[in-house]
Every structure is written in C-alpha cells, then in structure tokens.
N, C-alpha and C positions, 0 to 999 in steps of 0.2 A: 460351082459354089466356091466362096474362096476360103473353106476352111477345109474344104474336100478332102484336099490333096495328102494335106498334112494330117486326118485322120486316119485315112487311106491306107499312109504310111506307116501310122503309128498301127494298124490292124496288121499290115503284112509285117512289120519286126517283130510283134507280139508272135506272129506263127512262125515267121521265121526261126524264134529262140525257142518256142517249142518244137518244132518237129526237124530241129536242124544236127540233132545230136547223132553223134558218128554210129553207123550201121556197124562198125566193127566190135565197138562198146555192147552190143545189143549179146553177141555170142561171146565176148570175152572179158574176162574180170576186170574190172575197171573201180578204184575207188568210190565211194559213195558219193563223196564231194563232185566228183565231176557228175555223174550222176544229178545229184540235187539242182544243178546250176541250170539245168534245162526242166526244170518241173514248175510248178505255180507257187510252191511257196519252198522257196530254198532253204531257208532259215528252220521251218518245220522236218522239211524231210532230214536236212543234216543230224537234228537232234532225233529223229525215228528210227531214223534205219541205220544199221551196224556199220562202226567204222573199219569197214574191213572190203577187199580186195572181194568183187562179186559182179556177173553179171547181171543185167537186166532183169530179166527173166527169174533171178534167182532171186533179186528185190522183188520182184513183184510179187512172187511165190510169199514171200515173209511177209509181205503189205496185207496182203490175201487172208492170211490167217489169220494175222493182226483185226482184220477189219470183220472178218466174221465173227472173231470171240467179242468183238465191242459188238455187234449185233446182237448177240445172243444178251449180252449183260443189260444194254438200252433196254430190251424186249423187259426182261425183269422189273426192272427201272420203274420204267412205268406201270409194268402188272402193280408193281408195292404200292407207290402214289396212287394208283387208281382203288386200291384197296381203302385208303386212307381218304380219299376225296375222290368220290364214284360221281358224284354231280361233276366235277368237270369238264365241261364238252370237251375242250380243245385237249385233254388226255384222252378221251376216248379218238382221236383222232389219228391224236400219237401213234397209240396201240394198233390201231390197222396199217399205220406208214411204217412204224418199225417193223410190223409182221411182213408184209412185203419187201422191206428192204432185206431183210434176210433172203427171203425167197429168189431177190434179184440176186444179191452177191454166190448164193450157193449155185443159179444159175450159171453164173461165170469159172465157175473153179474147175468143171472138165476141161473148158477149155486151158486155162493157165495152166492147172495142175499137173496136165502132158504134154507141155513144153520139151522141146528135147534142145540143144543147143544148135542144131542144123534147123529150126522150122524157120520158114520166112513167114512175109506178110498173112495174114488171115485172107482166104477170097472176100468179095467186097460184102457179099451182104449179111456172113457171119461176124465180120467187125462191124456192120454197123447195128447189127441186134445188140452184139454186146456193151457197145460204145450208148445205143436208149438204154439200155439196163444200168448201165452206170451213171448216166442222165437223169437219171430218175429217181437213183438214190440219194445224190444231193438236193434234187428238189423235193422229197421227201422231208429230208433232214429238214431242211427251208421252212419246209412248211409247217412241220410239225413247232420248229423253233418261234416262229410268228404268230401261232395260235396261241402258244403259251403266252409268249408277251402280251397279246393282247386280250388276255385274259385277266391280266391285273393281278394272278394269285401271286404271294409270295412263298407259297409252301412247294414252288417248282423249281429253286432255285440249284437244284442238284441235277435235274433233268434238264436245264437250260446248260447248267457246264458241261454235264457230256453230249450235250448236242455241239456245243462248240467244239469241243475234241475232235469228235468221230467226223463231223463236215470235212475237218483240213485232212483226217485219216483217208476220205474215202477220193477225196480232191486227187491227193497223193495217187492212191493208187490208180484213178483214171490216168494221171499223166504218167505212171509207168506202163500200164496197161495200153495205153495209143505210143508208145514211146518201142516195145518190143512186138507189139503184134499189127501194128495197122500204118498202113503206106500212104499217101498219098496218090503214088505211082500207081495201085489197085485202084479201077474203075469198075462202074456196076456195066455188068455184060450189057453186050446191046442186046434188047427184045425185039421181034419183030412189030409192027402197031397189031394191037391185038381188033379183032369186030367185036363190036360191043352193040347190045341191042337195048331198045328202046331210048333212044336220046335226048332228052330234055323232057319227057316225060313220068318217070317214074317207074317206068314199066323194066319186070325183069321178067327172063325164062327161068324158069325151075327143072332139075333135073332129078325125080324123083322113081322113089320104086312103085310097081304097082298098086301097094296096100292105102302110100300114102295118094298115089294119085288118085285113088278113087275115093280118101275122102275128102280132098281138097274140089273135084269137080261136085261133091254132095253139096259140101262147103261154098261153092259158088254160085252154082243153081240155085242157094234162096238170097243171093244178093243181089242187088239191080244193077244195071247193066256199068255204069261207072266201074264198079269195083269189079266186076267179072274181068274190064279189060286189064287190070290192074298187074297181072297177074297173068301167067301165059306157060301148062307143062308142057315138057319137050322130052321125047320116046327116044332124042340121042344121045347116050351115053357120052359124050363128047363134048356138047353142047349145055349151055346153062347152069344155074346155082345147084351144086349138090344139096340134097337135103335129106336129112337122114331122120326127120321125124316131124311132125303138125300136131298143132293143137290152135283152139282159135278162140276169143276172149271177146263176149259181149254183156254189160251191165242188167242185161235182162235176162240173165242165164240162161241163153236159147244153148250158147253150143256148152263147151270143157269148163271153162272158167267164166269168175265175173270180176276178176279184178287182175291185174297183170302181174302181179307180182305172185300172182299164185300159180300163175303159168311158167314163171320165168322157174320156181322151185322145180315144176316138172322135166326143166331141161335136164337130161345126163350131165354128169359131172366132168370136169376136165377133160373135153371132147378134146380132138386134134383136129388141125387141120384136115388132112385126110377123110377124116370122119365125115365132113360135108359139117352142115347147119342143122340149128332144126329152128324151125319156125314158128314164131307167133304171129299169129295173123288176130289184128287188134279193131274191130268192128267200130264202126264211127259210133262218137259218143263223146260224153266229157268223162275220165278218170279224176278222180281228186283222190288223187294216193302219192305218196312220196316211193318211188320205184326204186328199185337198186338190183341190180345187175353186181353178182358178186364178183368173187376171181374166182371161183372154183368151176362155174357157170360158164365156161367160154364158146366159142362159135355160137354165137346165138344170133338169128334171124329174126327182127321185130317189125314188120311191115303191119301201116296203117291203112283205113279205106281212101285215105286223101289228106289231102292240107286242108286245114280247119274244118276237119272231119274226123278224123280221130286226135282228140285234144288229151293232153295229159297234163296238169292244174295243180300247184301248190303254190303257197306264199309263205315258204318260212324264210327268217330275215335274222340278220344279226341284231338287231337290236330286242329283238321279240327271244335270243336267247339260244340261234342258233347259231355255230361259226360258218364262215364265210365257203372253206371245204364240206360243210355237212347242209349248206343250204339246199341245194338242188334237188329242183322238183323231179330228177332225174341222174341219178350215178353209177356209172356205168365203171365195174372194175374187171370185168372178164376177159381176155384176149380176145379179140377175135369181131368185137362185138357190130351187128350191122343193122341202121336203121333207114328205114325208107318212108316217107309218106307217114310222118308223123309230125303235129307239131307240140312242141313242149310249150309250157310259160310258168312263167312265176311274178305272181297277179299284188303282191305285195306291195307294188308300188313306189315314186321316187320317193316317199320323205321315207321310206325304211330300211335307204341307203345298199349294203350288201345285201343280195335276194338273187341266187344263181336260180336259171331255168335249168341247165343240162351241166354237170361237170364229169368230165371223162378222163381214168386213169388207169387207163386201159392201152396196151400194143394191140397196134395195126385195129384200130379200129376206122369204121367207115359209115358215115351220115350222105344220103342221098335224096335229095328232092323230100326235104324237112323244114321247121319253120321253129326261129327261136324267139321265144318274144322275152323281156323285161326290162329295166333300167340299169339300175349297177349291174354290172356283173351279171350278167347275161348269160353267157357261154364261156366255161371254165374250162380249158384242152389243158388240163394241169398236168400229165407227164407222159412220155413216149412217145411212140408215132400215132397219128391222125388226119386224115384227110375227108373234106367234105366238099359236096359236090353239087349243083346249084340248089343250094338251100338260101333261105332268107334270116338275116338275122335281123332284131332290132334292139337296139337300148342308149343309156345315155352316157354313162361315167364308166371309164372304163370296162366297156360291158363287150369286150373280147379278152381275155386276161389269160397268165396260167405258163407253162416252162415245159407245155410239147412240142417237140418236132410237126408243124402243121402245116398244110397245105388246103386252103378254100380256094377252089376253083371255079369258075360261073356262078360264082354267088351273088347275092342281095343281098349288101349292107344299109341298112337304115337308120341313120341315129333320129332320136326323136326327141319332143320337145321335155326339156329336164327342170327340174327345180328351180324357182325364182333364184339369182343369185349364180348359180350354177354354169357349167361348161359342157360342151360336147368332149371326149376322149374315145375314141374308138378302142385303140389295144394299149394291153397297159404288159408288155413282153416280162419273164421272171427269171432271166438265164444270168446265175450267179458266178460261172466257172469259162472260163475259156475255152474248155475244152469239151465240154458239153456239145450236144449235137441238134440244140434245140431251137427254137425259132417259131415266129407265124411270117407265112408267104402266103403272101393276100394275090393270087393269079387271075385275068382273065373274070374279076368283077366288075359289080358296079356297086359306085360308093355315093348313096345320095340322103338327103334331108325326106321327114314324114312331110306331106303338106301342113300341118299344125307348126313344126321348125321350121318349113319353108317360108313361113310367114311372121317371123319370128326372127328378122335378118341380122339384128346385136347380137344372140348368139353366139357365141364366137365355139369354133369346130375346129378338133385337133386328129392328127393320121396316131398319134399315141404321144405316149410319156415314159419314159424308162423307169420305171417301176426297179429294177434291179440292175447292179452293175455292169452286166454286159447285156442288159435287154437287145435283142435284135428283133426287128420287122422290116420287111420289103415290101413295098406294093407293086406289079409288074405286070403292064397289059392292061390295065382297067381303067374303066370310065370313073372318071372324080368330077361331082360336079360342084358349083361356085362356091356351097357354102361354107367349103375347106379354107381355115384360115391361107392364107398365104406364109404363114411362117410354116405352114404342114407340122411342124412338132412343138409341142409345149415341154415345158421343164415339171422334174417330180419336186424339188425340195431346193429350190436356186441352181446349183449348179453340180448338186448333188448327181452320177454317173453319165455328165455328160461327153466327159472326153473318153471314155471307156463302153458306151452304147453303139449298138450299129444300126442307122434308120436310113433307107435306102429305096431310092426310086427310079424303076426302069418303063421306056416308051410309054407312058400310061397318055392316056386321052381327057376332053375335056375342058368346059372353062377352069377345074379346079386343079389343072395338072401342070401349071404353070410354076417352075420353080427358079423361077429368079429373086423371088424374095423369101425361101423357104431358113431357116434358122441356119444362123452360120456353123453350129456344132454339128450337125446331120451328117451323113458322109455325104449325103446329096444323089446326084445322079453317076449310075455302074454303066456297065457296060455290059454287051450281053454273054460273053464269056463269064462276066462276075452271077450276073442275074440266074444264069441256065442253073450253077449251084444248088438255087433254090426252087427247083422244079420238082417235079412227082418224082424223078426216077431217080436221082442223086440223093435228094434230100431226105425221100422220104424211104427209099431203096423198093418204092411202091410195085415194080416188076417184079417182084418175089410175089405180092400176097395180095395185091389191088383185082390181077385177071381171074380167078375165084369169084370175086364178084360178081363179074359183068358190068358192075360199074364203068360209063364213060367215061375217060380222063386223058388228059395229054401231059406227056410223061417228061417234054419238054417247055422249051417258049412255041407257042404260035408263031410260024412261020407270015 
C-alpha cells in the first residue's frame, strides 16, 4: 500500500519512545522530567509527579495511590449525582464502571506495592493480566464519559471533569506500570498443542463428581437424543471441564429454574479458577429476559440445547431509553464466564439504531459454537480478554464494537441488509491509549453478505471505522467475500484518528481480499511475524486459561 510504510513507521517510533527508556532508570533515581519524556502525556505527568530525584517503581508507587484515592472519590461522585438524578441511565453505568475500576486498580497494588529495587520483568502472563486490568480502566473511564455526553444532562458537568482528570491519572500510571515491570524481551512460555475434543461441533467433556454426574445423566435421559450428544461425562480426573455444581433451566418448570437469571443467582459466589464451573444447562426454548451475569458470579458455565434452540430475546435500544452499555440482551460481568450452544438476539431492529444482543465485561471469558443476531451493535467485547470460537455473528452498523483484547476464530461473520440510506461497518475498534493491550483479531473466518444484501449489490461494506484514536483490528487467514468495498476501511468523522489507528491485513482469501485498492491511511498488509502478535497465545496470553475449557483454538497463525 503506499501509505503502509510510513504508518508502519510512524507505529514503530510511537513504541519505540515508549518502551525505549533506559533499564537503569527503572532501579535508580532519575528525575521526573526524564521520566515523563517516555510516557503518553509528558506535559501531564511533569505537572503530577514530584519534581524530585526517584525511581520508577517509586513513581509508580505514588501514581498508584494517586489513582486509588481518585477512585474512591469518582465512586462518591456519582453515588451524590445519582442521589440527585436516580433516572439517569448513563450514571447508573457510571456507578458499576467506577465500582470496578476500583476493584481493577486494588487488584494491581500487591503487585506494585512489593516492588523491591532488584525485581525485573513480571513473567508474561502476570503482566499481561495486569496490563487488561489497566486496559480496562481507561475504557471504563471511556465509557462512562460517553454515556454522560450523550445523555444531554447538564447537571454532570462535575462528573465529566473528573472523568477527564483521572483518564490522564490512570494513562499515566499504565505507561509507568509497562515502563518498570513488563519487557518486551518476556514471551508467553511455549505450551505443548493441547487435545481438545469435540471440534466444530459443540460438544464438550465434563469432569464431574459423582452427585453431580448422576444428576446430569437423570437430566439427560428425558432429553432427546440431539442434546444428550451435546454433552458427554468423563470418570478421568484429568480429562474434561471441571464442574463443581448443575442446575438446569426449562420455561415449563420441569427441572430447578424457569428463567436463567434465577439460575445464574444460584451460582456460589466468586468461585476461582480452581474451583471448576458450575453449570447451567439452558433447555431449548425462547427466554425473553434481559440476563446479567454479575462480577461476583464468575466461572460460570452456560450451555444451551443448540443453535436456534435455546434462544435468549430482548429488544431494548437507545432510543426507547436505554444506553448503548445497558442495552444487551445479555451482559455478562463475571470472570471466567463460558458459553456454548446459545444463541442470543436483540430483535429491536435497524430503524432503533444502538440495540446490543451480548455485551461482555468480563476477563478470560469464552463463547463457543453461539449465534449473535441484531443490527447496530451487535456484539459488545467491551473490556479485557475474549475469545470466541466458531460462532456466527450477524448485523449491520458497526455491529462488532467495544476496547477488549479479542480473538474470533472460525467464525461466521454476516453483515445483513441495513436501513435505506445506510452502510455495512463490520467493527467499529475503541482503543484510546497506546499502551493499552486491546484489539479485535478477526482469525481463520469467514466474512460474507445475508442473501437479502447479497442482492442488494450498492450497498457499500466496510472491514471497520476507527471509532477511537488508536482503534486497532486485523483480519488474518479468512475468507472475504466480494461484497467488501475495495477501500476495506471507511473514515469515522473525515479524517478524524486516521494516522493514529491500526487496520491491518494478513494472507486472507477471497474475491474480497484483494488490496490494491484498499484506503491509503490503513497500514495495509503485515507480515506474519507482525500478524502472529495477534493470535490466541500472545494476544490473548489464552495458554494460561483457554485449556480449562477444552475449547478448540489455535494459539498461533495456521500453518
């Protein structure tokens, strides 16, 4: 492409001046100035941080503090405003993003806080936990600060200032925090390929005790033979999904529950890893319930009888008075959270613009062989890590969106036919920071038109739009078919984050993977040293918490 090169470059100077700051600086006192000169906003940190003679480590310590006492005060902030004006959705939103960003930053502080002046790099996959947690605080902030705006109140004009404060606060402390504890030179260990069973079907093992297995075999024996295979226990301890407790959800109240959300309360609370899943097993049917998957809730296991067999249906929309974050017919905030053989939608339609089917703000969560259906805004991967696995999405306007670290692998992308007037936009990326660790990596899909757009050939279909400053998306390995413009990316606002976004395309297949005419701002085509970056195993550090699963995945590019 012939703008390639020169963005290319302009990305590798940007990390260059980031992570080129002297390792000796990191253990010994070094003025703040020099310090500031490798961060994202120099001008800010110079006036933050003391002008005095300090390590890294020792900044970041005081960033830290800094940044928690502003957490705790935001928290307030909006408890008062929401006292004052309890109707405002997009404060009610607040109030859950600020309650989490706490959670996130106190998460971080054993680590900083026993720093010793001898520690080196963090191993890889404890910086890259800490590196989403701090990911995910600025897109918080983001987020929270966007809802407000487009709310139109003027009575938030205090809660919008300290939104702008604490954003450059918490900026700050990522680029000290990647700057004294996280290398470049630390790579994720190699894993061996792990067996993974049932493959492109849906089918998982369960590794269960015997209370639970014998009532999941009661539990199968009155279901007909589809869903028996669905599902398969295994007597080795070694072998298949932990699962540390069942319960199973049918509208006709045959078994525990009749609505899912009443199931999801019966999960134990802030399970661990360790602990295995526990399982809802969600009997075919339509739900029309607005589901939520809290944080407290995590490893939770939610397997359905099939695709467009257990259906879970709402249609709340921005315009009917919900925001864009609280739309979802499905939101999922628990760590851990794992869905199978479900398909969500949000039936609300294109003239009702924003209407999320699934929005997920959740670490290490896992969608397998699911099905997302609606228009805008489709599927929200709004913070952390995420990877989903051949499911099928469909919608029309930016209806892949959101500032998680993500990874779709053998999926079904489907854009479908949109509003008179209207455009195809597949992802619409929300990564505001450099240093962020965020992204969608479109792997090893396929990207085509519904037949209703296939016949619909004016249209015009975009691979995204940089929705924010540094949006990144890559598409790599996947079938593109015709009806992808040939510019592959459109613009958000003229020329608004286009030398500052990163849209990027490796070996993909295809009439529609032709880029010789793709937009000259794009970086265009990588390489596959650049590409491999954004695979399961790096990007997502998926070798830690993906084989749990059993989930299929490949952790690199397709050989």
């Amino acid at each position: 492409m012939g703008s390639s090169s020169a963005i290319s470059l302009l990305t590798f100077l940007t990390l260059l001046y980031l992570f080129s700051f002297s390792s000796s600086a990191i253990h010994s006192p070094v003025p703040a100035a020099d310090i500031c000169h490798s961060t994202t906003s120099p001008s800010f940190c110079k006036a933050f941080l003391p002008n005095s003679l300090a390590t890294v480590h020792s900044h970041c310590r005081f960033t830290l503090r800094h940044a928690l006492a502003h957490a705790r005060s935001f928290l307030a902030l909006v408890d008062t405003h929401l006292a004052l004006f309890p109707s405002l959705a997009a404060l009610h939103d607040c109030r859950s993003l600020a309650a989490a960003n706490l959670d996130f930053l106190s998460n971080t502080f054993p680590t900083v806080n026993t720093t010793t002046t001898t520690t080196n790099a963090l191993p890889f996959y404890k910086a890259d936990e800490m590196v989403s947690l701090l990911s995910a605080v600025i897109t918080n902030e983001n987020t929270c600060y966007e809802g407000l705006l487009s709310s139109g109140s003027g009575s938030v004009d205090k809660v919008l200032k300290a939104i702008s404060f604490d954003t450059k606060l918490y900026s700050l402390y990522l680029s000290l925090f990647k700057m004294g504890w996280v290398s470049n030179d630390v790579k994720a260990p190699h894993v061996p390929k792990m067996k993974h069973f049932g493959r492109g079907k849906g089918q998982l093992k369960l590794n269960m005790s015997p209370k639970n297995r014998a009532y999941y075999e009661r539990l199968m024996h009155r279901r007909k033979p589809p869903a028996r295979r669905l599902l398969q226990t295994n007597s080795n301890e070694d072998d298949g999904i932990l699962v540390n407790g069942i319960v199973a959800v049918d509208p006709n109240g045959t078994y525990d529950f009749t609505t899912i959300n009443a199931a999801i309360q019966a999960a134990p609370n802030n399970s661990v890893a360790a602990d295995g899943y526990f399982l809802i097993f969600v009997t075919a049917g339509v739900y029309n319930e607005s589901v939520m998957v809290p944080k407290h809730k995590k490893y939770v296991l939610m397997i359905g009888e099939g695709n467009n067999q257990t259906i879970i249906t709402g249609r709340k929309n921005v315009p009917d008075g919900s925001t864009t974050f609280n739309s979802g017919t499905v939101i999922v905030e628990g760590t851990g959270f794992f869905g199978v053989n479900l398909t969500i939608t949000n039936t609300a339609g294109p003239n009702k613009f924003q209407a999320v089917a699934l929005r997920v703000s959740a670490d290490m969560t896992t969608f397998y062989s699911c099905i997302f259906e609606g228009y805008q805004d489709t599927l929200y991967p709004h913070s952390l890590r995420q990877f989903y696995r051949e499911c099928d999405i469909y919608g029309t306007i930016d209806f892949i969106l959101g500032d998680a670290a993500v990874v779709f692998q053998n999926c079904n992308i489907y854009a479908r036919l949109p509003m008179k007037g209207q455009y195809i936009v597949i992802t619409a990326q929300g990564r505001t920071d450099p240093n962020q660790n965020t992204g969608i990596s479109i792997h090893n899909c396929t990207i085509k038109p519904t037949a209703q757009l296939a016949a619909s050939p004016t249209i015009k279909s975009y691979f995204g739009r940089p929705w924010k400053e540094y949006a990144r998306t890559v598409y790599m390995q996947s079938f593109i078919d015709a009806f992808i413009d040939p510019a592959g990316w459109n613009v958000w606002d003229g020329t608004l984050n286009l030398n500052t976004s990163y849209y990027a395309e490796f070996n993909n297949s295809g009439p529609g993977s032709d880029t010789s005419r793709r937009a000259k701002w794009a970086v265009g085509l990588i390489n596959a040293t650049v590409a491999n970056n954004f695979t399961v195993s790096p990007f997502l550090g998926g070798d830690q918490w993906l084989p749990p699963t059993t989930v299929p995945y490949t952790g690199g590019l397709i050989s």
